[in-house]
C-alpha positions in Angstrom: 73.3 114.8 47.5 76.0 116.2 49.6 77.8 119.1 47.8 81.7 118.8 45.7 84.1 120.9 47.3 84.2 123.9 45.0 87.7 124.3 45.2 89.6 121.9 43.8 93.2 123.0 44.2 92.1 123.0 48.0 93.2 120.1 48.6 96.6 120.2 47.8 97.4 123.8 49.2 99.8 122.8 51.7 101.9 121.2 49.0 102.4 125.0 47.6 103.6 127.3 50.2 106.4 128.6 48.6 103.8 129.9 46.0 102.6 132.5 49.1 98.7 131.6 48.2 98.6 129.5 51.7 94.5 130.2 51.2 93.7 130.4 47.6 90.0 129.5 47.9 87.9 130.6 50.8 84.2 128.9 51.1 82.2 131.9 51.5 78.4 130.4 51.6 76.5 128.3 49.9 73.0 128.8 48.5 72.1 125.3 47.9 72.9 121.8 46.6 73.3 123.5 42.6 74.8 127.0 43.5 78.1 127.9 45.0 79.6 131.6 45.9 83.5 131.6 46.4 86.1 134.0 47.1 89.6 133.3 46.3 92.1 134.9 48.2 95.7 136.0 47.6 94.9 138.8 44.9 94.3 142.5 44.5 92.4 144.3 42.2 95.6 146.4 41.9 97.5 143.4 40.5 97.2 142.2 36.6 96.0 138.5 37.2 95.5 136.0 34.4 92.3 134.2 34.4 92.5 130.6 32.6 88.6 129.1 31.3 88.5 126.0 29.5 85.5 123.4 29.0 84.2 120.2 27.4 87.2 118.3 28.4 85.6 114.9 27.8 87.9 113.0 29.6 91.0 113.9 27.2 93.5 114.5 30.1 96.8 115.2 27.8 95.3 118.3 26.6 94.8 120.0 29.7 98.1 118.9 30.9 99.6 120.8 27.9 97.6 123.8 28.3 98.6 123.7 31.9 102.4 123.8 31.3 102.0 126.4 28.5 100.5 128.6 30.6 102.1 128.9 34.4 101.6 133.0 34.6 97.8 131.6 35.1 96.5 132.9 38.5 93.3 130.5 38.6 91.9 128.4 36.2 87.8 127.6 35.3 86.6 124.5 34.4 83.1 125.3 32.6 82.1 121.6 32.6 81.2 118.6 31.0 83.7 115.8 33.0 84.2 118.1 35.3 86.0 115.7 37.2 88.3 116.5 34.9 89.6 119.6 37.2 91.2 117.7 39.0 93.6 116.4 36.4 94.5 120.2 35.9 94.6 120.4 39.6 98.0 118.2 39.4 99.0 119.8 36.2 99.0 123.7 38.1 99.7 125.6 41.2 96.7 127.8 41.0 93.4 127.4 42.5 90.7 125.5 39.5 87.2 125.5 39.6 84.7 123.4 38.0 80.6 123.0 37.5 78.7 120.2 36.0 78.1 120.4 32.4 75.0 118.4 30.6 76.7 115.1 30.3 78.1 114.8 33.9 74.7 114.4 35.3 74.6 110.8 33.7 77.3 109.9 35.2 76.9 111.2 38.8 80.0 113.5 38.8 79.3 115.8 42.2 79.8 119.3 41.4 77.8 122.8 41.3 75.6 124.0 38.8 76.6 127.5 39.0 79.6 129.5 41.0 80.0 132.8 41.6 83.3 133.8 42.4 85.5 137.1 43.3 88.8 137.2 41.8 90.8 140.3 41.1 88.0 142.9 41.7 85.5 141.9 39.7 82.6 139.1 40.2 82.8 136.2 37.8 79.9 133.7 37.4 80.4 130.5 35.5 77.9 127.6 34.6 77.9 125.2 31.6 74.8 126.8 29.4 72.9 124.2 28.8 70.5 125.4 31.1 68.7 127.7 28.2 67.7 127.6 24.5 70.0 128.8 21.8 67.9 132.2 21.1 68.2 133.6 24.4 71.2 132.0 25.9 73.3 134.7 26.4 70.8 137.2 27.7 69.5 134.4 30.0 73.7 133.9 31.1 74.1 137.9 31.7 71.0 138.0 33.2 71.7 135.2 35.9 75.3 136.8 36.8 74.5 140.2 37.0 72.0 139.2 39.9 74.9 138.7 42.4 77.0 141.4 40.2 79.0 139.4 38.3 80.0 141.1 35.1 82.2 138.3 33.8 80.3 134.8 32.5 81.7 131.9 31.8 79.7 129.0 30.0 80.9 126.0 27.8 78.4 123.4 25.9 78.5 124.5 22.5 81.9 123.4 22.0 82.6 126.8 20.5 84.6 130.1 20.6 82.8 133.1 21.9 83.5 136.6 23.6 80.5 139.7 23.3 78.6 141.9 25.6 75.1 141.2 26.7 73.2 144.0 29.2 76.6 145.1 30.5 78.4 141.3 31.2 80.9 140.2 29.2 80.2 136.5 28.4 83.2 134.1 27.4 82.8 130.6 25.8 86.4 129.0 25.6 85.2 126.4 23.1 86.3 122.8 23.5 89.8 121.3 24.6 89.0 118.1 23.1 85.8 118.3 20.6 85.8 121.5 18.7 83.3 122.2 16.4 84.8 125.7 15.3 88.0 124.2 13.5 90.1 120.6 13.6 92.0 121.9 17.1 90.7 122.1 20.7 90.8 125.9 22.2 90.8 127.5 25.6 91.3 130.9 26.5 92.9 133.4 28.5 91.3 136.6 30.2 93.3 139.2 31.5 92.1 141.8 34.3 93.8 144.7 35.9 92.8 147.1 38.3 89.7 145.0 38.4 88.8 145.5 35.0 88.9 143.3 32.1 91.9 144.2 29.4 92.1 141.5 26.8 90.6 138.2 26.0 92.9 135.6 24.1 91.5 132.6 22.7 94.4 129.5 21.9 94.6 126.6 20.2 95.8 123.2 21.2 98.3 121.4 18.7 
């Protein structure tokens, strides 16, 4: 099955040269069909970029579009999955770069995306993937464990519909909950991750009214 374009903001780059990120998603490589390494351009680790992660959209477009607009400092956004085809409504909604990977329920329904990415963004290595991949007991070693073997020390997962931030053997792993179907309160959540000088400062979990 031929391989989604991991960068979905690609496509409409030429639309947004005034926003000087002419290239903000380089293909590096690709390890196969359910793997993907990217590195998006434009950023130093120098500069303080905000890093948007959201998940388990389930087709409820209107709250992505107002996360979009209440947040347009974001530098790139992550779409952990489950309708991941769902990026590309933020895709219109933002001018930065999103990224997406298939979450448990897009397999049904042939959405074309991959499994895992591993990206470089402000200085650090961030991996993302859905998390559905492992058992509730030893999820998050199992997540920490994946990214760290390309070096990532940032992972992002969805599935559990759930707000979570820890560290696991060295990674910080963030789980932005759902937009749409929380299961941690009566509003949908996202959140926010901030890095400078290619570290990360602060993570800021919101809700959605």
């Amino acid at each position: 099955r031929r391989q989604r374009q991991m960068c979905i903001r690609d496509r409409y780059t030429r639309k947004r040269k005034n926003h000087g990120r002419n290239e903000p998603c380089r293909k590096k490589r690709t390890q196969s069909p359910r793997e993907s390494i990217a590195e998006i351009g434009g950023f130093t680790a120098m500069k303080s970029l905000e890093i948007g992660i959201v998940s388990d959209s389930h087709g409820r477009l209107a709250a992505l579009e107002t996360m979009a607009a209440r947040n347009p400092a974001v530098d790139v956004w992550f779409h952990c999955g489950d309708y991941c085809e769902d990026a590309e409504a933020l895709a219109l909604c933002t001018a930065a770069p999103v990224y997406t990977v298939l979450g448990n329920n897009d397999y049904y329904r042939g959405a074309e995306a991959p499994e895992e990415l591993w990206a470089d963004v402000g200085g650090i290595c961030v991996y993302m993937t859905h998390g559905h991949q492992w058992p509730v007991p030893r999820r998050l070693d199992k997540l920490a464990e994946r990214a760290l073997t390309r070096g990532a020390v940032l992972a992002l997962f969805g599935h559990t519909h759930r707000r979570f931030e820890g560290r696991t053997g060295g990674c910080t792993v963030i789980n932005p909950g759902s937009i749409s179907l929380p299961r941690d309160g009566k509003r949908g959540t996202y959140g926010i991750c901030t890095l400078r000088n290619g570290t990360i400062e602060a993570v800021r979990f919101y809700e959605t009214e």
